[in-house]
C-alpha positions in Angstrom: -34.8 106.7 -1.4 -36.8 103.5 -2.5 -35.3 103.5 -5.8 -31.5 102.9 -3.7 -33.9 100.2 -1.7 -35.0 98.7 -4.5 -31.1 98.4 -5.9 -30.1 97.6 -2.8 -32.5 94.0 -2.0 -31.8 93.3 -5.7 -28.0 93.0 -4.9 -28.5 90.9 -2.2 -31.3 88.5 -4.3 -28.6 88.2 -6.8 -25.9 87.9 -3.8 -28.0 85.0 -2.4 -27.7 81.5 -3.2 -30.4 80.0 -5.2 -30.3 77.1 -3.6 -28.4 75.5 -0.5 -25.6 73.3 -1.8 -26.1 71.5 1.5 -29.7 70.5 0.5 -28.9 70.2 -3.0 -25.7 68.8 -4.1 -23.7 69.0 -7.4 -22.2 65.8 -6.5 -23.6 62.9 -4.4 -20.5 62.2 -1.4 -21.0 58.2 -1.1 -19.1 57.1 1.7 -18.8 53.3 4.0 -17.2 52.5 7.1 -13.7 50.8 6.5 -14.8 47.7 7.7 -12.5 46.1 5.3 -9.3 46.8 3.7 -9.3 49.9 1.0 -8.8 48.3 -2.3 -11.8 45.7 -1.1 -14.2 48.8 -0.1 -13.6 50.7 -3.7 -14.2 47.0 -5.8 -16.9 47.0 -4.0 -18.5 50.7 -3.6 -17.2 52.7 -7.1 -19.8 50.4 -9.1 -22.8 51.5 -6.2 -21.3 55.1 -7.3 -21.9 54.4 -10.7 -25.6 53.3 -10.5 -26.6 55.7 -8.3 -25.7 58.4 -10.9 -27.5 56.7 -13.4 -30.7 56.5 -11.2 -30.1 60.0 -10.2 -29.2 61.6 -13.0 -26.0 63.4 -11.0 -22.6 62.9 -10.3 -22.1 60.0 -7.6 -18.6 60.1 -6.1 -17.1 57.7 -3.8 -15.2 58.9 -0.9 -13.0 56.6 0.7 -12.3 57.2 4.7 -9.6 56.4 7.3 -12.0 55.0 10.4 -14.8 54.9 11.4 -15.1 58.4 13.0 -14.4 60.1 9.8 -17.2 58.9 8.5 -19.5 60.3 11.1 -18.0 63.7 11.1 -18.1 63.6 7.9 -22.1 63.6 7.2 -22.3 66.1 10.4 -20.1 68.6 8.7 -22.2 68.2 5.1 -19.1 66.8 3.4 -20.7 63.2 2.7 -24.2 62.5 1.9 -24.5 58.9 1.8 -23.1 56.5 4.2 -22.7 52.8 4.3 -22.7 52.6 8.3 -22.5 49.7 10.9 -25.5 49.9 13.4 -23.6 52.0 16.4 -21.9 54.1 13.6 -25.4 55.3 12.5 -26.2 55.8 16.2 -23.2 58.2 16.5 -24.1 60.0 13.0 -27.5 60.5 13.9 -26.9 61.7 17.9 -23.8 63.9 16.0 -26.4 65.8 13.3 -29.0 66.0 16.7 -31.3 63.5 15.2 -31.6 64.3 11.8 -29.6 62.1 9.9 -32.1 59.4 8.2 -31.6 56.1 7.7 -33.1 54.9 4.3 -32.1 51.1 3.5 -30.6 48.1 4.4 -29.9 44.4 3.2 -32.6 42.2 4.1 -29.6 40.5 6.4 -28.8 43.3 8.3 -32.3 42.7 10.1 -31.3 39.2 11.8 -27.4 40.2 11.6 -24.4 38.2 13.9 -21.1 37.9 14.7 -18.9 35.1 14.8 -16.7 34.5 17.6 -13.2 32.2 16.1 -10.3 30.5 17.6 -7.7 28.3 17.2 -8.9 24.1 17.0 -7.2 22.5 19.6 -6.7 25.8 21.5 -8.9 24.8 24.3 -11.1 27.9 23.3 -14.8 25.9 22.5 -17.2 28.7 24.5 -16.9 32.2 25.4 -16.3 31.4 28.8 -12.9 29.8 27.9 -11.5 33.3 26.4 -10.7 34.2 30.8 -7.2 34.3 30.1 -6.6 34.8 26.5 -5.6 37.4 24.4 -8.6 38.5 21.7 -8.9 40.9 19.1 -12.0 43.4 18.0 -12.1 44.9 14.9 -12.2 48.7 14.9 -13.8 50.2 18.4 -16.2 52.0 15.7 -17.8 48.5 14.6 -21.1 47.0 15.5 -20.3 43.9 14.4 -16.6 43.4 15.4 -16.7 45.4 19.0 -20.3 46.6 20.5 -22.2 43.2 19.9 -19.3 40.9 20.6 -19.0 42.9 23.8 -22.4 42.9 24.4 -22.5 39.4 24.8 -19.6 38.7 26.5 -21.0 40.8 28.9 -23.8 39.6 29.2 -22.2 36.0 29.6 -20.1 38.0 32.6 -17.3 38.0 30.7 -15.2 41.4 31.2 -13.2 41.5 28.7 -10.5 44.2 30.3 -10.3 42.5 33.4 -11.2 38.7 32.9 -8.9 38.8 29.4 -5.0 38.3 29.4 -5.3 41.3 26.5 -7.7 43.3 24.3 -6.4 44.5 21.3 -8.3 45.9 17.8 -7.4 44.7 14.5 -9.2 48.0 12.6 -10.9 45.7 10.3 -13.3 42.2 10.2 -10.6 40.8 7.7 -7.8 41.4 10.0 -9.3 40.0 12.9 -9.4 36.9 10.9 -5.8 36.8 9.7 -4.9 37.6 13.3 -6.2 34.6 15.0 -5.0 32.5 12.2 -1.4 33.7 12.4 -1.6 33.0 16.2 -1.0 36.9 17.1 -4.1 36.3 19.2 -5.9 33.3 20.4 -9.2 34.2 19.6 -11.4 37.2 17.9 -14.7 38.2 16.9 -16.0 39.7 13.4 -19.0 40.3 11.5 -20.7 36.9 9.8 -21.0 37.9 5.8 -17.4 39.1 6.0 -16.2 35.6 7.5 -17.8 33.4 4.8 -16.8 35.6 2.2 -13.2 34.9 3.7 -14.2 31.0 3.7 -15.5 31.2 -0.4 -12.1 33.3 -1.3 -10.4 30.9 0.4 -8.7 33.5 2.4 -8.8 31.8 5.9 -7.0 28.5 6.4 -10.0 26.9 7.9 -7.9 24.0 9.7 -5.9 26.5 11.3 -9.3 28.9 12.9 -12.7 28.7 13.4 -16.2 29.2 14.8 -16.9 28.4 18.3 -19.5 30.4 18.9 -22.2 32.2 16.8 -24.3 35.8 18.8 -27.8 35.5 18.6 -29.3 38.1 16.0 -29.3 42.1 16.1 -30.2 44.8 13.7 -26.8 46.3 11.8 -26.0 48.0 8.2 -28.0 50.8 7.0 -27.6 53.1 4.2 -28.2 56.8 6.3 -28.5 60.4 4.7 -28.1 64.1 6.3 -31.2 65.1 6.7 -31.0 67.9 5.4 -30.4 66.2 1.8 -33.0 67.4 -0.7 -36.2 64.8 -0.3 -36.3 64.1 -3.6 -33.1 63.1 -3.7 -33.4 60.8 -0.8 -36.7 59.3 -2.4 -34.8 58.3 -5.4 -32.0 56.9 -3.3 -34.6 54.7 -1.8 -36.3 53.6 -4.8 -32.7 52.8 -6.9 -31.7 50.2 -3.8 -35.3 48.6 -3.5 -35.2 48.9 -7.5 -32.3 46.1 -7.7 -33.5 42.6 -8.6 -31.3 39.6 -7.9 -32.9 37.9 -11.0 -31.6 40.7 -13.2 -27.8 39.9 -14.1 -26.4 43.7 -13.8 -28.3 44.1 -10.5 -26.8 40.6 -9.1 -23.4 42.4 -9.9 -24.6 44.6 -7.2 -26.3 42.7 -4.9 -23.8 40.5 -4.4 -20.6 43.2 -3.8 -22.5 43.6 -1.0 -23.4 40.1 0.0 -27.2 40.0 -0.4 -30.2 39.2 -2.3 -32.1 42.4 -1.5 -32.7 45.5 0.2 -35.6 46.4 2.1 -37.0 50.0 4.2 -35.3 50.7 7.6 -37.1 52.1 10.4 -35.1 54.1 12.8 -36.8 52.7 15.6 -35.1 49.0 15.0 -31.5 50.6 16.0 -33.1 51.7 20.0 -31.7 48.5 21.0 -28.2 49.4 19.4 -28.0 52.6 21.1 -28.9 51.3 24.7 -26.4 48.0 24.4 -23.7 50.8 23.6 -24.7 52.8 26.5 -24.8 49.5 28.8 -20.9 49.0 27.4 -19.9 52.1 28.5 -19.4 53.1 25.0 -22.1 56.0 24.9 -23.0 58.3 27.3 
């Protein structure tokens, strides 16, 4: 009788996983929002793949996604790891995994971040108060940057934009919003700072034809965020590749400057409270 016990618990040791591939991946799932359009988000993420596997030691893949929700179902369901998310996206991602995704790093920016607010010159649109009337784009609902904040504000500045607006509509992406109000499709739109002066230095935005009227005062956005159930070492070494990078080394500018920034510093979950309660106020969490 103990001798079948014994076969029997030996089966099942040698039935049993040695270790949780959700804990401890063969590959490393890097995702990002698509904040921008896809053949800008895989310039600018496959070469983040490629250094994290040589700090790691693993295979890094990049995994481009269709919105914004994808990605937070995504790192819920254990089929990313590593996400590039916008402030209210890493609210969602961390409510969705019941508070244990962790958020690890972000660009020493995305502590004082803003959004821009653009018209038309000569459009008559010079303060928010003037959009009571007009059509205006978002980006994607999903965004920090290009929908919560922007609403936030207008908000507070008792600007509605459903009822006091002649339309709402959502371009999907910080770059289209742009484009948008340029083409006159809308007369005015809001979009995440960095992405707007890239467009300037590209010379992608005819800058006679739309611009600035009004700049948010600053909130906390981007953050690199893990599952939490991600082996630690692994997250440790995630940590210490980004805060590794050295803007006056030339392969880590490479980097450092795909993503529009000069360095990367700690994040403190406790910085994004303010996130999660200005979506709540906008109706856009319960």
């Amino acid at each position: 009788m103990r001798s079948r016990l014994a076969l029997l618990l030996l089966a099942m040791v040698l039935l049993w996983p040695a270790a949780s591939p959700a804990d401890m991946p063969r590959v490393l799932r890097v995702s990002a929002i698509p904040d921008e359009n896809p053949n800008e988000l895989l310039r600018i993420y496959t070469p983040f793949a490629d250094y994290l596997a040589k700090e790691l030691g693993m295979k890094v893949q990049f995994v481009p996604v269709v919105d914004y929700a994808a990605t937070v179902e995504g790192l819920a369901a254990r089929k990313l790891d590593l996400v590039w998310y916008g402030g209210f996206t890493s609210v969602q991602a961390v409510r969705r995994t019941n508070g244990t995704a962790r958020r690890l790093v972000l660009r020493q920016e995305d502590a004082d971040f803003k959004s821009v607010f653009i018209g038309r010159p000569g459009s008559g649109i010079n303060r928010l108060q003037d959009l009571k009337g007009r059509t205006f784009a978002f980006g994607s609902v999903g965004s920090t940057s290009g929908h919560l904040m922007p609403r936030h504000f207008l908000l507070q500045a008792k600007i509605n934009p459903e009822s006091d607006m002649k339309q709402v509509a959502y371009s999907g992406a910080h770059d289209a919003t742009a484009l948008w109000v340029e083409s006159g499709k809308v007369d005015a739109g809001a979009l995440n700072f960095l992405v707007w002066d890239k467009l300037i230095q590209q010379k992608k935005v005819d800058l006679s034809r739309v611009n600035v009227f009004y700049t948010t005062p600053t909130y906390v956005d981007y953050v690199w965020t893990v599952r939490g159930d991600l082996d630690t070492g692994i997250q440790d070494k995630i940590i210490a590749a980004f805060l590794k990078l050295d803007n006056a080394n030339p392969e880590h500018r490479k980097l450092l400057e795909l993503h529009r920034t000069k360095k990367y510093i700690r994040a403190n979950d406790v910085d994004w409270k303010g996130t999660e309660e200005a979506a709540i106020a906008a109706g856009l969490l319960k």
